[in-house]
C-alpha positions as CSV (number, residue, x, y, z in Angstrom):
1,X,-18.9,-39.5,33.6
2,X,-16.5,-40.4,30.8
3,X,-16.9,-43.9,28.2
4,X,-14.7,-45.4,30.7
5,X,-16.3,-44.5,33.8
6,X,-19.7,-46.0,32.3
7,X,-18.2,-48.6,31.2
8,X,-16.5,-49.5,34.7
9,X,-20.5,-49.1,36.2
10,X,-22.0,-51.8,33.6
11,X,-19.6,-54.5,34.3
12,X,-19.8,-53.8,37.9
13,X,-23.6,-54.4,37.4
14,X,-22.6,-57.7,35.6
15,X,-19.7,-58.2,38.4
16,X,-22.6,-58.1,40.9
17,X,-25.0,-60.4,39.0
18,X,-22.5,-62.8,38.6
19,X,-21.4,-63.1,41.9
20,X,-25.3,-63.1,42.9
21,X,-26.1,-66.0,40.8
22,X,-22.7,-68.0,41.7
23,X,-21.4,-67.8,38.1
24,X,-17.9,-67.4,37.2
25,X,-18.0,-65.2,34.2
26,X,-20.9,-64.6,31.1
27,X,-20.3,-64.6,27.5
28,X,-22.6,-61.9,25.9
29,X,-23.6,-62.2,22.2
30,X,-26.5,-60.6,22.1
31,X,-26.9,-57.0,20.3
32,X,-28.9,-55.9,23.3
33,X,-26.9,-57.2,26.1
34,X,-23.4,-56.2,24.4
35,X,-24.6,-52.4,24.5
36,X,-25.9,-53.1,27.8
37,X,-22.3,-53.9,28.9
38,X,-20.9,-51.3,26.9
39,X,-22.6,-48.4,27.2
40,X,-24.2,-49.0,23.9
41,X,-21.1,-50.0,21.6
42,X,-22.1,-51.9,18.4
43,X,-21.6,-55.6,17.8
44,X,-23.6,-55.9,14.8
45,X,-23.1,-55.8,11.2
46,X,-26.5,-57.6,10.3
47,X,-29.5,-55.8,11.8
48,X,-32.5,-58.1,11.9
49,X,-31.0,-60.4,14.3
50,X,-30.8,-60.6,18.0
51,X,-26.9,-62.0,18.0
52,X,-24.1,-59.8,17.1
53,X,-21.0,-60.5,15.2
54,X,-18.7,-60.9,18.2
55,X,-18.8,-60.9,22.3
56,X,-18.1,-59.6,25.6
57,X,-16.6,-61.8,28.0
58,X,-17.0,-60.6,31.7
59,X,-15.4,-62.5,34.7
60,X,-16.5,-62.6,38.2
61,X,-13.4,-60.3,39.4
62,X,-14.5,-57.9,36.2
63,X,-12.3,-58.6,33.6
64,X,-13.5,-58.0,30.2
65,X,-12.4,-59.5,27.2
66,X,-13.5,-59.0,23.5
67,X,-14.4,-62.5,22.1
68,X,-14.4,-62.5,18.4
69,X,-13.3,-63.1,15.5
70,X,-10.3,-61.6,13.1
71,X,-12.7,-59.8,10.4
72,X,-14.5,-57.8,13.7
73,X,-11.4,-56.9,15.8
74,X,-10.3,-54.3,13.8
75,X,-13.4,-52.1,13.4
76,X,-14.4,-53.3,16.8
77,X,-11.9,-52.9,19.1
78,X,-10.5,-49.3,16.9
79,X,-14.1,-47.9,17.1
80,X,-16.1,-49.6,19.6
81,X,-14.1,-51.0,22.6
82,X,-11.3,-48.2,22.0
83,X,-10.2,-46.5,25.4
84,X,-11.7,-49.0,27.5
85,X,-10.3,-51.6,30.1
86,X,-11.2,-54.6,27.8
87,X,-8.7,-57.5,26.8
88,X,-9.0,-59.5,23.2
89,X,-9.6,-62.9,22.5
90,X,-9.4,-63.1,19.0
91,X,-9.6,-65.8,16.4
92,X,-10.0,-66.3,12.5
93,X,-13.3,-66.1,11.4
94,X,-12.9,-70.1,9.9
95,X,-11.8,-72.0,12.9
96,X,-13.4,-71.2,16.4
97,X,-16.7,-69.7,17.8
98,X,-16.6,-67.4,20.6
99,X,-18.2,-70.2,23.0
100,X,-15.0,-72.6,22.2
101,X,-12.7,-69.7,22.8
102,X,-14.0,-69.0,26.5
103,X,-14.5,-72.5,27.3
104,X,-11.1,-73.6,26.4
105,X,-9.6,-70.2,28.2
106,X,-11.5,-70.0,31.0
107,X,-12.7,-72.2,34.2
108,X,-15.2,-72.7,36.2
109,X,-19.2,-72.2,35.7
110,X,-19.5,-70.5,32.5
111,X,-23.2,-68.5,31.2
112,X,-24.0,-66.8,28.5
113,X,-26.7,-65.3,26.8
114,X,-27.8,-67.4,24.0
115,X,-27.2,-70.9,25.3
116,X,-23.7,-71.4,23.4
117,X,-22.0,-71.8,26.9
118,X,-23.3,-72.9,29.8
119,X,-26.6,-72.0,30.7
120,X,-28.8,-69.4,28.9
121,X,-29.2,-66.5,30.9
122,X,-30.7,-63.8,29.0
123,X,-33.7,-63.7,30.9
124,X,-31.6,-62.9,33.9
125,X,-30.2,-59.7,32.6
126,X,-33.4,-58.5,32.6
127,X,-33.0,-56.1,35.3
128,X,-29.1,-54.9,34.3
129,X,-30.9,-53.6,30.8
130,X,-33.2,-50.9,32.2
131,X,-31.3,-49.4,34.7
132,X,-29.6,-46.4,33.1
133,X,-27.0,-44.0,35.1
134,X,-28.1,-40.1,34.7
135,X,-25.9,-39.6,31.7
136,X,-27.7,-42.7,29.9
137,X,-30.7,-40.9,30.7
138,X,-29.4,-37.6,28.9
139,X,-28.9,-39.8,26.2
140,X,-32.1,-40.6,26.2
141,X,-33.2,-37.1,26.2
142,X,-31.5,-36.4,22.9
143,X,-32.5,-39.7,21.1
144,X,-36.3,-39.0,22.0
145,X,-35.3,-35.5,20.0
146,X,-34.3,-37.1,17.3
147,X,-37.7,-39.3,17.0
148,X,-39.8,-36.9,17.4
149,X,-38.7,-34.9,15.1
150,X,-38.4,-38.0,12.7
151,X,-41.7,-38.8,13.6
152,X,-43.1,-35.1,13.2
153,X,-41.3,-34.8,9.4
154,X,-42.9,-37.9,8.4
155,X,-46.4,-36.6,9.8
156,X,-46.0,-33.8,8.1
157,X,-44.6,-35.6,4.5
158,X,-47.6,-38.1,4.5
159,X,-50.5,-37.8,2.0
160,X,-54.1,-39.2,1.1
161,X,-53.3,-42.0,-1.5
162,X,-49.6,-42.7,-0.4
163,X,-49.0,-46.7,-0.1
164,X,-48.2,-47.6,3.3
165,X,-44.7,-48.6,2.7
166,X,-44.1,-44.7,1.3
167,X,-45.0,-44.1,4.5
168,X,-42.6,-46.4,6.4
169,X,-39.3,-45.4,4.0
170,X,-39.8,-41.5,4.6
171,X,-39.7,-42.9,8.4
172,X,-36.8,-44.9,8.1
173,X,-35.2,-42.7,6.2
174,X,-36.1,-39.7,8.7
175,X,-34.6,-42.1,11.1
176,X,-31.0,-42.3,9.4
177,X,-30.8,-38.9,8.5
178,X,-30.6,-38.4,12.7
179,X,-28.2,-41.2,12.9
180,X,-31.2,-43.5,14.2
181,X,-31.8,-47.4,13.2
182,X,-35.7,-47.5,12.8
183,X,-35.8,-51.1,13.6
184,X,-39.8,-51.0,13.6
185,X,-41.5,-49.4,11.0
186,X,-45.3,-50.3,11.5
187,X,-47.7,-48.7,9.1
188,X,-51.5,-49.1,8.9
189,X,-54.1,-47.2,6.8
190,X,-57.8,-46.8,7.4
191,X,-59.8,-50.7,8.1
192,X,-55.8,-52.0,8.3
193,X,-55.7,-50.1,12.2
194,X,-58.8,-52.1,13.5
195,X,-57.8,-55.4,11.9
196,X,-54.2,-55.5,12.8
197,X,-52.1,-54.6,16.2
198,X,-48.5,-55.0,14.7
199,X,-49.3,-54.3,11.5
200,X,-46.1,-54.3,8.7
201,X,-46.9,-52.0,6.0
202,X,-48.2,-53.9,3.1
203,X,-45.5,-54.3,0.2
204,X,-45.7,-55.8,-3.4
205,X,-44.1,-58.7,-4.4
206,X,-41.1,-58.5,-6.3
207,X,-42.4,-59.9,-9.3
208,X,-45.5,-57.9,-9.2
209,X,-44.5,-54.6,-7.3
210,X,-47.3,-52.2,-6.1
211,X,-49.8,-54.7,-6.7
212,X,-52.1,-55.5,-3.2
213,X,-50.6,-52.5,-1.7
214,X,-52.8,-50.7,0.7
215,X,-53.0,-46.5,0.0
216,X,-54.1,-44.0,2.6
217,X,-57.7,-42.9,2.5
218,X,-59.0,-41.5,5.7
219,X,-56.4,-42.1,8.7
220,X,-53.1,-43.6,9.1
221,X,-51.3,-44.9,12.2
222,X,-47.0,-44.4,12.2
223,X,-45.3,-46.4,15.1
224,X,-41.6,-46.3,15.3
225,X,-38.7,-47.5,17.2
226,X,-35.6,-45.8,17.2
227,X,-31.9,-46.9,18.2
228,X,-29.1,-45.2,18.8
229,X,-26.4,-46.7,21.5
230,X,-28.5,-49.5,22.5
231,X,-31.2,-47.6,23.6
232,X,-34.5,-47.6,22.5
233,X,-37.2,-44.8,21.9
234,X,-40.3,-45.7,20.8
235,X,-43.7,-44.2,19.8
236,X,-47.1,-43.8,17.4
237,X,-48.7,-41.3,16.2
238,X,-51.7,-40.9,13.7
239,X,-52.8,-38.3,10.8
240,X,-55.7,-37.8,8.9
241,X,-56.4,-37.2,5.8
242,X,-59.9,-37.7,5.0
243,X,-62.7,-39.5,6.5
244,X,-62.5,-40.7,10.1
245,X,-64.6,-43.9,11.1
246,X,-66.9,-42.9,13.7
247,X,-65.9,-42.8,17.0
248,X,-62.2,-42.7,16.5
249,X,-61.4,-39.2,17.6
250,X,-63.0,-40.5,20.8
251,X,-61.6,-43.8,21.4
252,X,-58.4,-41.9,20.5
253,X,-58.2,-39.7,23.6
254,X,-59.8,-42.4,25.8
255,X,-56.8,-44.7,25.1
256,X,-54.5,-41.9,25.4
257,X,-56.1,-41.1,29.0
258,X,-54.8,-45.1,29.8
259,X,-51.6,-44.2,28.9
260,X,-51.5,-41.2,31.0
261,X,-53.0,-43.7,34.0
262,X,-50.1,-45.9,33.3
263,X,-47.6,-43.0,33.3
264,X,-48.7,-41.9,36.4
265,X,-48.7,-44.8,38.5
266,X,-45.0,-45.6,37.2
267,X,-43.4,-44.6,40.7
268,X,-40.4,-45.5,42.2
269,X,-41.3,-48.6,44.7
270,X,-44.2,-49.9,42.4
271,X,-44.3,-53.0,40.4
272,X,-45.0,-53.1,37.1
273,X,-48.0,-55.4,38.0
274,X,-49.5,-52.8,39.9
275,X,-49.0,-50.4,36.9
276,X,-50.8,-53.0,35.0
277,X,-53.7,-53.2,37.6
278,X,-53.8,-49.7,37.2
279,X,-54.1,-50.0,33.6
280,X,-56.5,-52.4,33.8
281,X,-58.5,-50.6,35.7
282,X,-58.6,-47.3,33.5
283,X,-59.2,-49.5,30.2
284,X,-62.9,-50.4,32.3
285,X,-62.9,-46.5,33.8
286,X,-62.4,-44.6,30.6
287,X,-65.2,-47.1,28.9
288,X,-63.4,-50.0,26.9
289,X,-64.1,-53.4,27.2
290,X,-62.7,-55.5,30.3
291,X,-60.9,-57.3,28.5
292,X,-59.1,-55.4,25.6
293,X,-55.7,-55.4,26.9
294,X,-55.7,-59.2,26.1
295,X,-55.4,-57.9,22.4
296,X,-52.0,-56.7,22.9
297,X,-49.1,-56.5,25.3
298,X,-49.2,-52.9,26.8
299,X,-45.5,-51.7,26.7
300,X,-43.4,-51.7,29.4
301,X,-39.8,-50.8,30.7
302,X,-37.2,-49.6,27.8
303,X,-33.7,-49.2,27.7
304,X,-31.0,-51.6,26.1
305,X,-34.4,-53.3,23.7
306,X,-37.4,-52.1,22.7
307,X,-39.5,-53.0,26.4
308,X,-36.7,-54.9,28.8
309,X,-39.9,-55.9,30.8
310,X,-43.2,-56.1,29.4
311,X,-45.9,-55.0,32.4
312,X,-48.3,-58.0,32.6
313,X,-50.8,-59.2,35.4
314,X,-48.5,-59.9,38.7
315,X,-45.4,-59.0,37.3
316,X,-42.8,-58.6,40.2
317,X,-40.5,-56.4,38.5
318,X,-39.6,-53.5,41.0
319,X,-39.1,-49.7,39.7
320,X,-36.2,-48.4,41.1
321,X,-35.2,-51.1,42.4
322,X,-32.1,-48.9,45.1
323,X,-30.2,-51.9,45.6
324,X,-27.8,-52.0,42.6
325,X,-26.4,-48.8,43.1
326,X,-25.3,-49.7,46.4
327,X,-23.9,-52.9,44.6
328,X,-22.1,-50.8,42.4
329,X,-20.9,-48.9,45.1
330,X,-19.7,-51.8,47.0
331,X,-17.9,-53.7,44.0
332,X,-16.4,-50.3,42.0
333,X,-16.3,-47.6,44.7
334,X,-18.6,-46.0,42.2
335,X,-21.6,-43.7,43.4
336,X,-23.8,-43.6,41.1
337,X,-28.2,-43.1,40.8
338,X,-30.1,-45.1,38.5
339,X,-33.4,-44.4,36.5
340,X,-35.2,-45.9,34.0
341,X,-37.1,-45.7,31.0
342,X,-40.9,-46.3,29.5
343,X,-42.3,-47.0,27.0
344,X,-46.3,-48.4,27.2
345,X,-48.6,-48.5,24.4
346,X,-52.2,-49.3,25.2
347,X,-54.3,-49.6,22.3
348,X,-58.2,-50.7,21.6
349,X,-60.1,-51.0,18.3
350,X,-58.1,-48.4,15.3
351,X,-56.6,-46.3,18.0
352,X,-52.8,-46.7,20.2
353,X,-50.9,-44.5,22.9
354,X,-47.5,-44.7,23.1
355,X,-44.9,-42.6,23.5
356,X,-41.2,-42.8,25.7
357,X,-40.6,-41.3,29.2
358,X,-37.9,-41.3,31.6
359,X,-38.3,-42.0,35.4
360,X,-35.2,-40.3,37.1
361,X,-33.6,-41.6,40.3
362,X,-35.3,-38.4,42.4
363,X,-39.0,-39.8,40.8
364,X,-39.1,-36.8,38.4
365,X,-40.5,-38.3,34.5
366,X,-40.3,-36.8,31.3
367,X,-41.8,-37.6,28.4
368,X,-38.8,-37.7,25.7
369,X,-40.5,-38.0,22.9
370,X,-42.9,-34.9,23.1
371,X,-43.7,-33.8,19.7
372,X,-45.2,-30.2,20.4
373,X,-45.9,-29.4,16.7
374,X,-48.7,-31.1,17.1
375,X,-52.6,-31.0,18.5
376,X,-52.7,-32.5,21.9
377,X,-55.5,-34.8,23.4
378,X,-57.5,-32.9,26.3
379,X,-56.2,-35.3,29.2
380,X,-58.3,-33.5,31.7
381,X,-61.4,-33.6,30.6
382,X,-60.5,-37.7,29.6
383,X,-59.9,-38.3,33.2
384,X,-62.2,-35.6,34.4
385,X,-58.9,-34.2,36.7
386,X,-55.7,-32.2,36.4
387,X,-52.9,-34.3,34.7
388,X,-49.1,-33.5,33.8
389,X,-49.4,-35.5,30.9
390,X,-49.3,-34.7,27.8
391,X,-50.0,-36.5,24.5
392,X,-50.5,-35.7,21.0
393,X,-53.9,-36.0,19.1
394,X,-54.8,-37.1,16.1
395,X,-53.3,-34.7,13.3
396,X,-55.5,-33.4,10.9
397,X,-55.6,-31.6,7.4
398,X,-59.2,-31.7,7.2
């Protein structure tokens, strides 16, 4: 399938939401949702936000506009939108906002994503953002590459007595060399693991640098997030380099062995809230307490974000869900299979799993972000059975 032809199958997805919902066209603003639409074009100039600097209109009959303003149309709309069947609503960047350009141009009942029009619908989109056609799932392939070997270089490159935030700019910085955003850098060394669950490596002030920065000792834990195209990769892994608190290695490949339980019961007809039954179930199987997943959300779909759905007790969101593809069918006289991606991370005291895996439309799964350079945990004598998981250990220079 060529840009145009993927393009054509994302705003018949939209097309079909839209007409669902009774909505006459949504205004997308979102860095997220403007890949989504896209195909995973850029919208952005400032990273650490979820809006972008300009928008895609869609309309009910599937029209698609570029909404934005004069100092974005040129980049945009020469290297972005290029090629594609997508109008321009432009304006100069002093007088309008995309939200008064649609609603002055436009009729009817108006959404968008970020409550600047109508009603807010992001939540909506939900769905639309983790299914992925088979050549967005061979993009996935090749971005999970490019983390793991990011993630594999910085492993390698980290030291006993590096500061944590060393260790987070040889990962970002890994990252770009692929052509990867590391959005999420998360660092921790040694007591930081056990204390913290999104921990942001520690950093000295700019008036005192260095000072209250936190140095590997004994273990380190390295979770990324990679984008490329929209989509997200995402993983941890961990590395010691000197004393390891007792029972670590242990918890370590317990928690990897409810990752694997989490993995497996990701099948096409599930819910995620039966994945997370499952999940609960193996936290109290493989010896944790009842209750540790209260600690921290355990992962989720991926796709266009970091988790598009985050599995949770109950949570009705259906995997593989065949009725947009007939949608698609019915609105573009497209066929076309969807899958989706994972990404969970269960975690208990100084130990996380996570790693990215693709569910293709036939039920298949692959784990994209494999790093075979290094150890990996013994999953079947965690679960006491055969397993085609795999997951990486704890690396050690010891």
């Amino acid at each position: 399938m060529d840009e145009q032809g993927l393009f054509r199958v994302r705003i018949a997805l939209i097309e079909a939401f839209l007409r669902e919902n009774d909505y006459d066209g949504v205004l997308l603003s979102r860095m997220d949702n403007f890949a989504m639409a896209t195909g995973g074009k850029r919208n952005y100039v400032y990273v650490a936000s979820d809006l972008g600097a300009c928008s895609l209109f869609v309309t009910k009959k599937g029209e698609a506009f570029f909404v934005g303003n004069n100092i974005e149309e040129t980049r945009v709309m020469a290297e972005e939108l290029v090629g594609l069947d997508c109008g321009i609503r432009d304006f100069l960047w002093f007088e309008d906002s995309a939200a008064e350009v649609v609603g002055r141009e436009f009729g009817g009942t108006l959404v968008s994503d970020d409550g600047s029009l109508g009603a807010n619908v992001h939540e909506g989109l939900t769905y639309l953002r983790a299914l992925l056609t088979l050549d967005e799932l061979e993009k996935y392939r090749r971005l999970g590459r490019l983390a793991a070997e990011a993630m594999e270089a910085t492993v390698a490159a980290t030291e006993a007595g590096q500061a944590e935030a060393d260790v987070a700019a040889t990962l970002v910085g890994e990252g770009a060399k692929r052509r990867c955003i590391v959005p999420v850098s998360l660092i921790a060394a040694d007591a930081r693991i056990a204390r913290h669950r999104h921990p942001l490596p520690t950093e000295g002030p700019l008036l005192s640098p260095g000072s209250g920065e936190t140095t590997l000792e004994g273990y380190v834990m390295i979770v990324g997030c990679f984008l490329k195209e929209g989509l997200v990769a995402s993983m941890t892994r961990f590395k010691q380099v000197g004393d390891l608190p007792e029972g670590i290695a242990a918890a370590y490949a317990r928690v990897a062995g409810v990752d694997a339980v989490m993995q497996e019961a990701s099948e096409p007809g599930e819910t995620l809230g039966e994945v997370f039954a499952a999940c609960q179930q193996a936290y109290a199987d493989l010896g944790f307490p009842g209750d540790e997943w209260h600690n921290h959300h355990q992962g989720g779909t991926a796709g266009y974000a970091g988790r598009t759905c985050k599995g949770a007790p109950g949570e009705g969101f259906p995997i593989l869900d065949a009725r947009w593809g007939a949608l698609v069918k019915d609105i573009a006289g497209i066929d076309v299979e969807f899958g989706h991606a994972f990404a969970w991370n269960p975690s208990a005291v100084g130990v996380k799993s996570e790693d990215t895996f693709i569910l293709l439309p036939d039920g298949g799964k692959e784990i994209v972000t494999r790093t075979p350079g290094l150890p990996e945990v013994d999953l079947a004598s965690v679960l006491g059975r055969p397993t085609d998981v795999v997951k990486s250990d704890i690396v050690s220079v010891r």
